[in-house]
PDB file with SEQRES, HELIX, SHEET and CRYST1 records, atoms N, CA, C and O in Angstrom:
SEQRES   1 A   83  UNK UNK UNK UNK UNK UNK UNK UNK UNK UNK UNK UNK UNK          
SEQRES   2 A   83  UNK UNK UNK UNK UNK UNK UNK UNK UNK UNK UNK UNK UNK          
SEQRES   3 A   83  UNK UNK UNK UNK UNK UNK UNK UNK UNK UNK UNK UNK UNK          
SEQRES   4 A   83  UNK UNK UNK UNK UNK UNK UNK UNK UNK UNK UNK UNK UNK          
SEQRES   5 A   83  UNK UNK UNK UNK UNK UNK UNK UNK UNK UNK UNK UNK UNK          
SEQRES   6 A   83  UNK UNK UNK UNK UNK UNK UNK UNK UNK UNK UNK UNK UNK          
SEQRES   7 A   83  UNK UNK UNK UNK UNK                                          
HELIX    1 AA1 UNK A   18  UNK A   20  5                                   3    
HELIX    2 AA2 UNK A   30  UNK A   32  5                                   3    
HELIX    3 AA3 UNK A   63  UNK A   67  1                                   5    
SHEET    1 AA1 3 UNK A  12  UNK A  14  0                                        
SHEET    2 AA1 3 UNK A  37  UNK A  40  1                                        
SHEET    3 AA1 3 UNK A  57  UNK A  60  1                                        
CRYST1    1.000    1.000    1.000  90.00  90.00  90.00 P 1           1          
ATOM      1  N   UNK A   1    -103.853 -70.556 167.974  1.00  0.00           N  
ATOM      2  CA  UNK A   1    -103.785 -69.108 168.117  1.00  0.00           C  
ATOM      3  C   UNK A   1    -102.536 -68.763 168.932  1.00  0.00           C  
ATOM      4  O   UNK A   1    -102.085 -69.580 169.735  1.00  0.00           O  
ATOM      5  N   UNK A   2    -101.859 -67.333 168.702  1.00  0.00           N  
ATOM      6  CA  UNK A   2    -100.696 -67.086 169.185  1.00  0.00           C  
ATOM      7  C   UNK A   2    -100.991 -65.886 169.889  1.00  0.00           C  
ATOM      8  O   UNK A   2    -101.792 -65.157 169.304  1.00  0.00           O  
ATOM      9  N   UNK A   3    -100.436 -65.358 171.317  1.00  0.00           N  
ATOM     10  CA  UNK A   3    -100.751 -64.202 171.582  1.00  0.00           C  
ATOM     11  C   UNK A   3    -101.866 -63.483 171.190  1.00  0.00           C  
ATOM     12  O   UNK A   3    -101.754 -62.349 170.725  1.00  0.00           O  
ATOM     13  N   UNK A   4    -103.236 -64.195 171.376  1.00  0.00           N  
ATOM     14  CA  UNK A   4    -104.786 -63.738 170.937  1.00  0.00           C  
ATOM     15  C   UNK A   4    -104.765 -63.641 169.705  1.00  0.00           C  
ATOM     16  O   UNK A   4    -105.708 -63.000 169.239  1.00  0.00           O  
ATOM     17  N   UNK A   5    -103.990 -64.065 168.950  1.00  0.00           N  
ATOM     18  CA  UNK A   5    -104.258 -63.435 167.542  1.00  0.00           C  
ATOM     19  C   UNK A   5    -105.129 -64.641 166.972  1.00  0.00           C  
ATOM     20  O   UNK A   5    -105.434 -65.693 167.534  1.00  0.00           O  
ATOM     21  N   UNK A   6    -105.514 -64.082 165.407  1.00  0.00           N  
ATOM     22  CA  UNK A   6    -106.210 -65.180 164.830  1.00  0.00           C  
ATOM     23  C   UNK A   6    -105.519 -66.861 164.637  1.00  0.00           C  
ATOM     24  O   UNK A   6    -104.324 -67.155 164.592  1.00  0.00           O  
ATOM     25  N   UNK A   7    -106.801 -67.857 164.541  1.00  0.00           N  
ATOM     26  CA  UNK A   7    -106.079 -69.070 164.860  1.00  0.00           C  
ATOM     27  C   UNK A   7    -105.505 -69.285 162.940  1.00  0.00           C  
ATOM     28  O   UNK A   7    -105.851 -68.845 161.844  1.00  0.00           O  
ATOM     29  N   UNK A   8    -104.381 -70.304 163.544  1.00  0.00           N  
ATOM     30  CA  UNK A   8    -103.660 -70.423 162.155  1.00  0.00           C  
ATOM     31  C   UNK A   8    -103.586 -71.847 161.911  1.00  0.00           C  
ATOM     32  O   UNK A   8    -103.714 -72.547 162.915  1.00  0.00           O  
ATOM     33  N   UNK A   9    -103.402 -72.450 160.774  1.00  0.00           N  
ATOM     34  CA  UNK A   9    -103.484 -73.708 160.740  1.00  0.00           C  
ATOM     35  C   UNK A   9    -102.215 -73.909 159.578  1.00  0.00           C  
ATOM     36  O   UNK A   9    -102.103 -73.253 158.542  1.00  0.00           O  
ATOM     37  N   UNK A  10    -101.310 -74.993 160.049  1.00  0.00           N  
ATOM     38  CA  UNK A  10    -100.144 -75.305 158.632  1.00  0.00           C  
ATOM     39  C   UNK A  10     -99.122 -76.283 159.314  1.00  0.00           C  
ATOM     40  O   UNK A  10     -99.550 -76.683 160.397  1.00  0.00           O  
ATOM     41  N   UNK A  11     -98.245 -76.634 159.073  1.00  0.00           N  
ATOM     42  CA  UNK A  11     -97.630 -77.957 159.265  1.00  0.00           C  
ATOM     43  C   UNK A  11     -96.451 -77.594 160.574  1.00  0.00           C  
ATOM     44  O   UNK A  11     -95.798 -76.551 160.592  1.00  0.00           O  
ATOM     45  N   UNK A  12     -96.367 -78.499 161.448  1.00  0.00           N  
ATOM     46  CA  UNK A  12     -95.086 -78.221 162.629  1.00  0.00           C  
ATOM     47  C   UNK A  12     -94.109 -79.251 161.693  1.00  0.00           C  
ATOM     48  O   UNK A  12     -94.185 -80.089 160.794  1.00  0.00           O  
ATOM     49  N   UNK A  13     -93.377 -78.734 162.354  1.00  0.00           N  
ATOM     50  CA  UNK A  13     -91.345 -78.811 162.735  1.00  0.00           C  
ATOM     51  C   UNK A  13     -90.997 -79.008 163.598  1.00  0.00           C  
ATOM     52  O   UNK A  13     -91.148 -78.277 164.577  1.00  0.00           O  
ATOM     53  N   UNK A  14     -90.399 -80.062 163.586  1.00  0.00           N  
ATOM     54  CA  UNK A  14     -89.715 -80.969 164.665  1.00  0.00           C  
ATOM     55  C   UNK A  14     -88.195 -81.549 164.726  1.00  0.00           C  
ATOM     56  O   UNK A  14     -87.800 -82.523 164.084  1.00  0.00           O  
ATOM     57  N   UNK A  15     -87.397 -80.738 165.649  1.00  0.00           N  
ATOM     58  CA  UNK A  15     -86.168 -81.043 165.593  1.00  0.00           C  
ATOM     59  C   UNK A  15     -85.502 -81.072 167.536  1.00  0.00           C  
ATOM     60  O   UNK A  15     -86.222 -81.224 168.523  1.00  0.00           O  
ATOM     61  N   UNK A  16     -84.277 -80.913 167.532  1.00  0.00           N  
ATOM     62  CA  UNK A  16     -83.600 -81.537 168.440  1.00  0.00           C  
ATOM     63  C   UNK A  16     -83.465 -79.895 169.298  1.00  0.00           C  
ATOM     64  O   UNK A  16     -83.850 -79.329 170.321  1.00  0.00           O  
ATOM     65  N   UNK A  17     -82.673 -79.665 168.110  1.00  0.00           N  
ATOM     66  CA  UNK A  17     -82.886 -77.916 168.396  1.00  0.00           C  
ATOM     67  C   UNK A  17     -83.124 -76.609 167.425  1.00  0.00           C  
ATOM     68  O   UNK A  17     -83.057 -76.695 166.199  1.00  0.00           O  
ATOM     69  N   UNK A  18     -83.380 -75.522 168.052  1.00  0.00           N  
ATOM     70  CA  UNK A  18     -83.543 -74.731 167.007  1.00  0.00           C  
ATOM     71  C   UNK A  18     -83.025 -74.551 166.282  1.00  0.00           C  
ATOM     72  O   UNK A  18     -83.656 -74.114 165.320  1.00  0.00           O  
ATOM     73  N   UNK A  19     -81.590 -74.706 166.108  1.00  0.00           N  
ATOM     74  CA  UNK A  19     -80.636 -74.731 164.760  1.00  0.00           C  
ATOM     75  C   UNK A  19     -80.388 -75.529 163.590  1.00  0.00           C  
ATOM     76  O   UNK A  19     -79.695 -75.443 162.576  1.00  0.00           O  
ATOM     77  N   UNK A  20     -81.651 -76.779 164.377  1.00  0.00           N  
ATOM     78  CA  UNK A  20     -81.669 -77.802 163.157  1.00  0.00           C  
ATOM     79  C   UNK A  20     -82.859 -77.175 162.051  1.00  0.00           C  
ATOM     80  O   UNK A  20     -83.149 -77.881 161.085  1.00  0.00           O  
ATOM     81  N   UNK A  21     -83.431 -76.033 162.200  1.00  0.00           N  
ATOM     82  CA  UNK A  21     -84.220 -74.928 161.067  1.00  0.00           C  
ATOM     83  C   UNK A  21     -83.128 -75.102 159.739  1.00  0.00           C  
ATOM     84  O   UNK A  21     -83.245 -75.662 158.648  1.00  0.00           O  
ATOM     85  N   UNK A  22     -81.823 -74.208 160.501  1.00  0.00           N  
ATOM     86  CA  UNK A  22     -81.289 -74.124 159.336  1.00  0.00           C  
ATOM     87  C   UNK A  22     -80.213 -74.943 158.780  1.00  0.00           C  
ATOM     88  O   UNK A  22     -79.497 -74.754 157.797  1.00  0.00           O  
ATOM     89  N   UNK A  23     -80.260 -75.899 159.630  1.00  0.00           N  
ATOM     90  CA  UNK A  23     -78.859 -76.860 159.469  1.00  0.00           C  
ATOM     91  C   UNK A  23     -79.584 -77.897 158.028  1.00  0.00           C  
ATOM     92  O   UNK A  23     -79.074 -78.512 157.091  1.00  0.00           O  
ATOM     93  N   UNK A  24     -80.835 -77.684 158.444  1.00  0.00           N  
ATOM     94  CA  UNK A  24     -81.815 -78.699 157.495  1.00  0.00           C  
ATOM     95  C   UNK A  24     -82.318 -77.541 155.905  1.00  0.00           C  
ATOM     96  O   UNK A  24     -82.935 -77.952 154.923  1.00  0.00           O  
ATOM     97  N   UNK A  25     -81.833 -76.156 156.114  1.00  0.00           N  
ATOM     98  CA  UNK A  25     -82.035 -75.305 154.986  1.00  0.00           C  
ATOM     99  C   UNK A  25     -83.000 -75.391 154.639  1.00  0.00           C  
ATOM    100  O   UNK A  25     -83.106 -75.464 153.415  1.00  0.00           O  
ATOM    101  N   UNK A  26     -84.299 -75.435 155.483  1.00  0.00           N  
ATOM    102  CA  UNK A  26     -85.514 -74.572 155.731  1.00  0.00           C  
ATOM    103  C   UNK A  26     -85.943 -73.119 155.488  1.00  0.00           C  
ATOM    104  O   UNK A  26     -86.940 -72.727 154.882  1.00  0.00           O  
ATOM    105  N   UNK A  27     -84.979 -72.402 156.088  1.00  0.00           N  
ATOM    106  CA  UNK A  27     -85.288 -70.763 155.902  1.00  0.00           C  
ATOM    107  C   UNK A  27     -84.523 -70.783 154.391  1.00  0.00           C  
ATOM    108  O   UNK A  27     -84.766 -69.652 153.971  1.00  0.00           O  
ATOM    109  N   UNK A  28     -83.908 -71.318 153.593  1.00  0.00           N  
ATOM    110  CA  UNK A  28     -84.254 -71.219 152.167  1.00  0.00           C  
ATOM    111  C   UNK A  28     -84.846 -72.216 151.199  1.00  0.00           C  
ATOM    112  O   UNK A  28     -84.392 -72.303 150.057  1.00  0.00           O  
ATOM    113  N   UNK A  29     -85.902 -73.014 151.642  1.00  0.00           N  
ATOM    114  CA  UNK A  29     -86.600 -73.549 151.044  1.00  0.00           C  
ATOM    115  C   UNK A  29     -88.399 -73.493 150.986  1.00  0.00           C  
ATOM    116  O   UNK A  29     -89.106 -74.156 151.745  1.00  0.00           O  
ATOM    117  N   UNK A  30     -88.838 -72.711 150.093  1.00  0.00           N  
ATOM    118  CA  UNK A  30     -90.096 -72.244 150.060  1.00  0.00           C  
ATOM    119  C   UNK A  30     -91.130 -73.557 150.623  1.00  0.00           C  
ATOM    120  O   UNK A  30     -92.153 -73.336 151.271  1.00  0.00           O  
ATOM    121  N   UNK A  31     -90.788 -74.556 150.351  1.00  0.00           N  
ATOM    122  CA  UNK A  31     -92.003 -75.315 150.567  1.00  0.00           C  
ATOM    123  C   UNK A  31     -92.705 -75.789 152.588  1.00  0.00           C  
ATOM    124  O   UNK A  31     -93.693 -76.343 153.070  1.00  0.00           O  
ATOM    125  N   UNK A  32     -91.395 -75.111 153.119  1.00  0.00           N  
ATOM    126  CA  UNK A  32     -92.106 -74.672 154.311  1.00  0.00           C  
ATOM    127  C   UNK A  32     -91.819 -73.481 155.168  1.00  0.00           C  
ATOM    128  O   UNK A  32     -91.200 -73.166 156.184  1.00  0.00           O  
ATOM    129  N   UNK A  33     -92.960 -72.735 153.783  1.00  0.00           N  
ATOM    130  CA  UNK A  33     -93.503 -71.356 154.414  1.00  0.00           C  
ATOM    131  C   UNK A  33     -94.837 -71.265 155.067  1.00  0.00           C  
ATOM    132  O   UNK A  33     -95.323 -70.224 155.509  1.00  0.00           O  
ATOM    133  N   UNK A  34     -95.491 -72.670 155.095  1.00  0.00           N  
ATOM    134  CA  UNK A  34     -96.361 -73.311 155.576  1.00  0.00           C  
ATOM    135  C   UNK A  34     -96.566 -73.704 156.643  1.00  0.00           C  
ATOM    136  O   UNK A  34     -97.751 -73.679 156.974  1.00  0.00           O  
ATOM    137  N   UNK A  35     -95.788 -74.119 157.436  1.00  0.00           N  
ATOM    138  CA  UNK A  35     -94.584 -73.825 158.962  1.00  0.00           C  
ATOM    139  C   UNK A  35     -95.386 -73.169 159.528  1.00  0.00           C  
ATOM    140  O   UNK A  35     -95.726 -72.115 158.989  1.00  0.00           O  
ATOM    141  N   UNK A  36     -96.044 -73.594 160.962  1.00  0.00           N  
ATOM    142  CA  UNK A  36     -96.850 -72.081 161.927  1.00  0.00           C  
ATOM    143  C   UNK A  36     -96.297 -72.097 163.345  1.00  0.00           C  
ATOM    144  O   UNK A  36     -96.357 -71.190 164.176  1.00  0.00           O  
ATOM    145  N   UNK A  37     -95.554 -73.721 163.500  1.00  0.00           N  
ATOM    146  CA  UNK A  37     -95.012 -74.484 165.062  1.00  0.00           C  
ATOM    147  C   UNK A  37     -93.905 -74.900 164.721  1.00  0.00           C  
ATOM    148  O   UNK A  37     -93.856 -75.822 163.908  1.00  0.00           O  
ATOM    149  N   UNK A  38     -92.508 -74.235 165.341  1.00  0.00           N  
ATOM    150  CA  UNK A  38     -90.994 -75.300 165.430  1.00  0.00           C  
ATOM    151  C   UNK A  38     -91.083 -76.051 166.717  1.00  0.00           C  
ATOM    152  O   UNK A  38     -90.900 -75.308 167.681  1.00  0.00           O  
ATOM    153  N   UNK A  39     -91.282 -77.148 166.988  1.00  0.00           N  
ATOM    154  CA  UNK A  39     -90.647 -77.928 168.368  1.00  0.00           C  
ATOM    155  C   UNK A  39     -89.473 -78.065 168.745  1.00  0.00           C  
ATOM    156  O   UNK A  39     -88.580 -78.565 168.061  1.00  0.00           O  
ATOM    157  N   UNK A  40     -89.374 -77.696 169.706  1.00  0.00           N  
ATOM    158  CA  UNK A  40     -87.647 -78.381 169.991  1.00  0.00           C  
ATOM    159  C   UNK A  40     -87.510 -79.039 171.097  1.00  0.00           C  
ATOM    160  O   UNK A  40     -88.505 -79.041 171.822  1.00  0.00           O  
ATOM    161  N   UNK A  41     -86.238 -79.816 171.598  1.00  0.00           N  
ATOM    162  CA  UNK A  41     -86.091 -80.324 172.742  1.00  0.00           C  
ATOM    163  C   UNK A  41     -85.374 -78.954 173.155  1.00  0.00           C  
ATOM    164  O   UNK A  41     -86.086 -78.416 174.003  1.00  0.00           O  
ATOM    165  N   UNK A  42     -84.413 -78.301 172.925  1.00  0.00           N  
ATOM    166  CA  UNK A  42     -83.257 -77.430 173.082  1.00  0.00           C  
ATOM    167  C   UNK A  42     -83.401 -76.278 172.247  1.00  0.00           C  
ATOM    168  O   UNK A  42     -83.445 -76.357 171.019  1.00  0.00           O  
ATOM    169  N   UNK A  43     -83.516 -74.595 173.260  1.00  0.00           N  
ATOM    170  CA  UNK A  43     -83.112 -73.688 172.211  1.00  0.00           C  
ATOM    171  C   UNK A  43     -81.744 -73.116 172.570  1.00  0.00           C  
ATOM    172  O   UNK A  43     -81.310 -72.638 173.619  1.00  0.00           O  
ATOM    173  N   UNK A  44     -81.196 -73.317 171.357  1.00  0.00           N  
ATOM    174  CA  UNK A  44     -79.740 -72.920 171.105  1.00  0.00           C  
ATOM    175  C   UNK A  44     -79.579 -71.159 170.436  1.00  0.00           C  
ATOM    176  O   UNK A  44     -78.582 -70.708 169.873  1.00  0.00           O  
ATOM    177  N   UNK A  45     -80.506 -70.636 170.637  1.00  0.00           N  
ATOM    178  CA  UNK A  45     -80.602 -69.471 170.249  1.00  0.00           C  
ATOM    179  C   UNK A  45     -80.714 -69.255 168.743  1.00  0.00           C  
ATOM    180  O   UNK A  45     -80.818 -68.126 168.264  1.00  0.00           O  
ATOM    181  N   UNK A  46     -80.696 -70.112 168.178  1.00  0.00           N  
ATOM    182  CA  UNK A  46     -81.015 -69.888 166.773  1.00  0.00           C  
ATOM    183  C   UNK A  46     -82.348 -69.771 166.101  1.00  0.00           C  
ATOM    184  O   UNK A  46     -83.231 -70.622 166.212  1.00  0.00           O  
ATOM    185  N   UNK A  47     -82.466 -68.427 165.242  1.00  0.00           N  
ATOM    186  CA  UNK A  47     -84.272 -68.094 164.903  1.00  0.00           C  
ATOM    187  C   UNK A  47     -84.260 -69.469 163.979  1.00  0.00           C  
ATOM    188  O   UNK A  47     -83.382 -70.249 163.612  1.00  0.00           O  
ATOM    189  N   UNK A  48     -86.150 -69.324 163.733  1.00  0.00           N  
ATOM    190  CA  UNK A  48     -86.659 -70.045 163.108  1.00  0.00           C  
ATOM    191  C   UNK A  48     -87.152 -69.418 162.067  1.00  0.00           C  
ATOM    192  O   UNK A  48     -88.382 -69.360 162.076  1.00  0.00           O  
ATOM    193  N   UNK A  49     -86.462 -68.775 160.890  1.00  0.00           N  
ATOM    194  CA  UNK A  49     -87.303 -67.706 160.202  1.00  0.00           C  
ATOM    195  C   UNK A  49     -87.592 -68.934 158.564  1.00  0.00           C  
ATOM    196  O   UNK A  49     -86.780 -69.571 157.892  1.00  0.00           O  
ATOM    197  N   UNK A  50     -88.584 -68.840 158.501  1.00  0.00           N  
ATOM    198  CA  UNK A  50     -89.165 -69.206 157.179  1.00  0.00           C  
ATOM    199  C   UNK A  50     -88.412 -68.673 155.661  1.00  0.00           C  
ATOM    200  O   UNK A  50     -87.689 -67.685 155.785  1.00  0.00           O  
ATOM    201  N   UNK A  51     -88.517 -69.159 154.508  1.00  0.00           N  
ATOM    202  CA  UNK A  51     -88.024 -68.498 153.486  1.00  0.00           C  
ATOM    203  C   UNK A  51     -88.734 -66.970 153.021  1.00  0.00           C  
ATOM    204  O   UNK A  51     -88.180 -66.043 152.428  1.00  0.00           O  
ATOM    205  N   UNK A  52     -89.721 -67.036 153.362  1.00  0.00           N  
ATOM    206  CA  UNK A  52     -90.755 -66.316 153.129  1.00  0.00           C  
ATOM    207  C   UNK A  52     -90.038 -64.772 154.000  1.00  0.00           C  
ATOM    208  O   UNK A  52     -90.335 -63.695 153.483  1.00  0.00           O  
ATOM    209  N   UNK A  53     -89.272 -64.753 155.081  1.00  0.00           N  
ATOM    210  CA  UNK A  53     -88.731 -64.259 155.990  1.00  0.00           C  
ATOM    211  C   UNK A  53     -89.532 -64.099 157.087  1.00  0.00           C  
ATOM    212  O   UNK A  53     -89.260 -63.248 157.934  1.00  0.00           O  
ATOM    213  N   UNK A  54     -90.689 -64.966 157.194  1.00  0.00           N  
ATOM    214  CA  UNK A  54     -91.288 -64.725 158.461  1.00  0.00           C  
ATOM    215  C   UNK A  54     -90.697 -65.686 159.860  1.00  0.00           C  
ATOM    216  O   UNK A  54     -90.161 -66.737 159.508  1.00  0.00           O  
ATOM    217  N   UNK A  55     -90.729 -65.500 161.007  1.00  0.00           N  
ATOM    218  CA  UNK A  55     -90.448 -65.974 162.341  1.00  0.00           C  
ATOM    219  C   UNK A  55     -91.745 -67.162 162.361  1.00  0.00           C  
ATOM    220  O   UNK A  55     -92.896 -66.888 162.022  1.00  0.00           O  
ATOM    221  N   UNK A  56     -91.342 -68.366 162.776  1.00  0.00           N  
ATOM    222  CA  UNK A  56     -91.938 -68.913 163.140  1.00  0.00           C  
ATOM    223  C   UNK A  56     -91.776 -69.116 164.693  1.00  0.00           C  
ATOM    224  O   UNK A  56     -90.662 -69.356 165.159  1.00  0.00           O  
ATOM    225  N   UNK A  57     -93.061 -69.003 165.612  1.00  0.00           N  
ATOM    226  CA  UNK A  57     -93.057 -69.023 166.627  1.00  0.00           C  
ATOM    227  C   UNK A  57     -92.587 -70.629 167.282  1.00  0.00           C  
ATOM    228  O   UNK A  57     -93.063 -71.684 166.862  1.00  0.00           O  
ATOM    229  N   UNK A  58     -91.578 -70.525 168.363  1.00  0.00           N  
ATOM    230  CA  UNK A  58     -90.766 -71.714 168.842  1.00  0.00           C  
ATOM    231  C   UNK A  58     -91.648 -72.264 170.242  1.00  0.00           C  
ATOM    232  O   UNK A  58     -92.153 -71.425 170.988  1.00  0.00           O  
ATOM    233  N   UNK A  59     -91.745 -73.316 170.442  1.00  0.00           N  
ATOM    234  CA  UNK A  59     -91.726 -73.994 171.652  1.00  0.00           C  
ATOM    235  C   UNK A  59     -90.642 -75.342 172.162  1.00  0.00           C  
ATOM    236  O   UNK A  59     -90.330 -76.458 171.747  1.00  0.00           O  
ATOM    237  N   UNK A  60     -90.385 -74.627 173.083  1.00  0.00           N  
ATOM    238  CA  UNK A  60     -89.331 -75.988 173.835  1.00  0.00           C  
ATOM    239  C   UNK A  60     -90.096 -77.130 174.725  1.00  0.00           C  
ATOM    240  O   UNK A  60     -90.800 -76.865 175.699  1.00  0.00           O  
ATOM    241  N   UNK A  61     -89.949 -77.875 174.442  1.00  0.00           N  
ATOM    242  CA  UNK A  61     -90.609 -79.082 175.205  1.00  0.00           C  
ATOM    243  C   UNK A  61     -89.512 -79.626 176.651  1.00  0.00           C  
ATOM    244  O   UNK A  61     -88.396 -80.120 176.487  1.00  0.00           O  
ATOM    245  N   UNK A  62     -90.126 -79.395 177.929  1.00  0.00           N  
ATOM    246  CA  UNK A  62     -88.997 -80.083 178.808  1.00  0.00           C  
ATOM    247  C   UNK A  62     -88.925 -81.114 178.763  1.00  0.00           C  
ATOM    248  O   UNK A  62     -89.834 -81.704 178.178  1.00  0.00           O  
ATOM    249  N   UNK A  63     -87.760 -81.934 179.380  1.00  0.00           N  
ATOM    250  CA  UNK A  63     -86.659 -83.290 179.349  1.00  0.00           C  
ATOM    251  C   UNK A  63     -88.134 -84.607 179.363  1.00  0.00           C  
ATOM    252  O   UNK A  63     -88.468 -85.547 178.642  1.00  0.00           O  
ATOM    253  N   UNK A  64     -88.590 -84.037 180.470  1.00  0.00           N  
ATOM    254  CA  UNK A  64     -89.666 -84.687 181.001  1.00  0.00           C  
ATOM    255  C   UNK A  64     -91.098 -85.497 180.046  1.00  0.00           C  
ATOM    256  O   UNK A  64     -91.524 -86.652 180.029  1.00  0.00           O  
ATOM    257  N   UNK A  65     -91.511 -84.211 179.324  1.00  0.00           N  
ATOM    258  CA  UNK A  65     -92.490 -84.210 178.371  1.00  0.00           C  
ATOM    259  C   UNK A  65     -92.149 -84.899 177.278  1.00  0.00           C  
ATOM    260  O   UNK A  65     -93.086 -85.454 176.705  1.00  0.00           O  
ATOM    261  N   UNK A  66     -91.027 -85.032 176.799  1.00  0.00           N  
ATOM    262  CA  UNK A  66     -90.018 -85.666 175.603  1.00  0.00           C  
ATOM    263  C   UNK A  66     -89.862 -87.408 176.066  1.00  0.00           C  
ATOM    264  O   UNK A  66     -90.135 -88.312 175.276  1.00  0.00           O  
ATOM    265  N   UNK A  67     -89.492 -87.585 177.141  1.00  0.00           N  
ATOM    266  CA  UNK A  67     -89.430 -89.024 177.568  1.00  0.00           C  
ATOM    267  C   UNK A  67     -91.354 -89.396 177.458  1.00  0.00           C  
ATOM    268  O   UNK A  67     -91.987 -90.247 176.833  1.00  0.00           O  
ATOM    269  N   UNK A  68     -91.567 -88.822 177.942  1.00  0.00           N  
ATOM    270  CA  UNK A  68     -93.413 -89.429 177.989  1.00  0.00           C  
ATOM    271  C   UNK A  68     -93.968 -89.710 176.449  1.00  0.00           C  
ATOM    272  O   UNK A  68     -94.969 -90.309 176.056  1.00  0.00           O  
ATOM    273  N   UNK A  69     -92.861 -89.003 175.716  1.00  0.00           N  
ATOM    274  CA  UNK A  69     -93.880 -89.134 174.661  1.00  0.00           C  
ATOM    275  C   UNK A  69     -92.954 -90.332 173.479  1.00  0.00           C  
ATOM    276  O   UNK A  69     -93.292 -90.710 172.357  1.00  0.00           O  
ATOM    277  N   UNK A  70     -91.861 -90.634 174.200  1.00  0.00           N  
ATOM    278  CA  UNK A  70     -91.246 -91.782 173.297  1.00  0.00           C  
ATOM    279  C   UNK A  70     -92.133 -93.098 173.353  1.00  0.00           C  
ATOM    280  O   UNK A  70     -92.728 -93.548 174.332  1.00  0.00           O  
ATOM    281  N   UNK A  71     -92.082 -93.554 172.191  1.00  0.00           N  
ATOM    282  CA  UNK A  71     -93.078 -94.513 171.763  1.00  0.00           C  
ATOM    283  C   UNK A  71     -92.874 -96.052 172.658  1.00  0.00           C  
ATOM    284  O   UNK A  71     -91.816 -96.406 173.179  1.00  0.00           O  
ATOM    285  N   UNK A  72     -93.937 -96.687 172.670  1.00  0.00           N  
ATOM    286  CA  UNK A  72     -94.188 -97.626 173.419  1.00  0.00           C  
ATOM    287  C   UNK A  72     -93.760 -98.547 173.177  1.00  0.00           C  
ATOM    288  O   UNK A  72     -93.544 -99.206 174.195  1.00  0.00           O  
ATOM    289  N   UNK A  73     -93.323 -99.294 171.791  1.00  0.00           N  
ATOM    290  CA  UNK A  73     -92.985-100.155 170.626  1.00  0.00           C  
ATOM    291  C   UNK A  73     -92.449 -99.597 170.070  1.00  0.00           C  
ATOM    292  O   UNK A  73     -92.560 -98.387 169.872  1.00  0.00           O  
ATOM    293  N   UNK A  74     -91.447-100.589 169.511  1.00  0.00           N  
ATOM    294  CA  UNK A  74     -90.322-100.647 168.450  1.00  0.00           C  
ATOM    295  C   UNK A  74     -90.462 -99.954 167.560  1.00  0.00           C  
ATOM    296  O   UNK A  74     -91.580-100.346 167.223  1.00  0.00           O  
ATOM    297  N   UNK A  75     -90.061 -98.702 166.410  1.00  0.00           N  
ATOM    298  CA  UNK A  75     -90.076 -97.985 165.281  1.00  0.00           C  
ATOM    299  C   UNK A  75     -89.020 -98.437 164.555  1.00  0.00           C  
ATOM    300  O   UNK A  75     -87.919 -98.688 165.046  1.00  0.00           O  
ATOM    301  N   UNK A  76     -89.350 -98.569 163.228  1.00  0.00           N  
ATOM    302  CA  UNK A  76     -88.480 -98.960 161.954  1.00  0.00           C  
ATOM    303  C   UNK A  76     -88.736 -97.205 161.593  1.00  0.00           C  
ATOM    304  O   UNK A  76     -89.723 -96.751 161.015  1.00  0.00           O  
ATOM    305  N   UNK A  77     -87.541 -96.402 162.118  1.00  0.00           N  
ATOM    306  CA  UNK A  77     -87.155 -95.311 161.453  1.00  0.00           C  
ATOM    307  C   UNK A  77     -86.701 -94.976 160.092  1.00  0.00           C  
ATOM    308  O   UNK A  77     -86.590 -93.925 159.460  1.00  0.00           O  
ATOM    309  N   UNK A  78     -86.494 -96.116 159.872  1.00  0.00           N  
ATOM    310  CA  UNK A  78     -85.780 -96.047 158.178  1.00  0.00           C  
ATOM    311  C   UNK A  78     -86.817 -96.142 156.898  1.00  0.00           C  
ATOM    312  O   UNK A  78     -86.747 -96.174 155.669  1.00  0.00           O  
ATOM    313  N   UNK A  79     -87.752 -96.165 157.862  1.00  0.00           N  
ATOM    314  CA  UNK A  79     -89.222 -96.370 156.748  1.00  0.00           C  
ATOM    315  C   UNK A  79     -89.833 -94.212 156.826  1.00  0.00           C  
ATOM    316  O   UNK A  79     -90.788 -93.680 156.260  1.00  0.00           O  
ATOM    317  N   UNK A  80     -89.113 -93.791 157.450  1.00  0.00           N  
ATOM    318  CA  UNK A  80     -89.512 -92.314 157.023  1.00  0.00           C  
ATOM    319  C   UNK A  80     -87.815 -91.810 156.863  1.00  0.00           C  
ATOM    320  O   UNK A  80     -87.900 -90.586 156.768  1.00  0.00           O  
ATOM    321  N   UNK A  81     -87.083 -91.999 156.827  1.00  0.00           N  
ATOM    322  CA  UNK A  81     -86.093 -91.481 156.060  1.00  0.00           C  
ATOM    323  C   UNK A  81     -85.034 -91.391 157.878  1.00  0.00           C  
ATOM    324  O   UNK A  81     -84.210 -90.476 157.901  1.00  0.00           O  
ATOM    325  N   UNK A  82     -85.079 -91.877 158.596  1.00  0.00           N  
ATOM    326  CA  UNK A  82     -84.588 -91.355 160.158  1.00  0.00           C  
ATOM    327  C   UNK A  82     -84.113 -93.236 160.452  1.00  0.00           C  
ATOM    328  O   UNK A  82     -84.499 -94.344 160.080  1.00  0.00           O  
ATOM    329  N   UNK A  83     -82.990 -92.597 161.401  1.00  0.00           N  
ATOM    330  CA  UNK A  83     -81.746 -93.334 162.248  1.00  0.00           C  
ATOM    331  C   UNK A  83     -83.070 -93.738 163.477  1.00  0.00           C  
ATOM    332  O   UNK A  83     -82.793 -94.367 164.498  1.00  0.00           O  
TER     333      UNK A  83                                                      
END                                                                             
């Protein structure tokens, strides 16, 4: 739920910063208008608007929260498409 409103359910977004929305050409690609959470480490001032033209609501994660949550063991990134 956002600002009391009704609860919503649909897929997060996860990037470095908010500009990786559109650097990744998201806000013109329909298949995530489904989108309800952008994560970021960094907002660079850039919206998160959906194709649909709706705002998806942003959260920044601090420096802090981001190190805690790097994984414990080794990841083979190249097995989901990532460096």
């Amino acid at each position: 739920a956002f600002d009391g409103t009704e609860l919503q359910t649909g897929s997060v977004e996860l990037h470095l910063t908010t500009g990786g929305w559109r650097e990744h050409g998201h806000h013109l690609d329909s298949r995530y208008n489904d989108v309800v959470l952008h994560v970021v480490r960094a907002d660079d001032g850039a919206p998160s608007r959906r194709q649909d033209g709706r705002v998806v609501p942003t959260v920044v994660l601090p420096m802090a929260v981001v190190a805690s949550l790097a994984p414990r063991v080794a990841v083979d990134w190249s097995l989901v498409g990532g460096e």
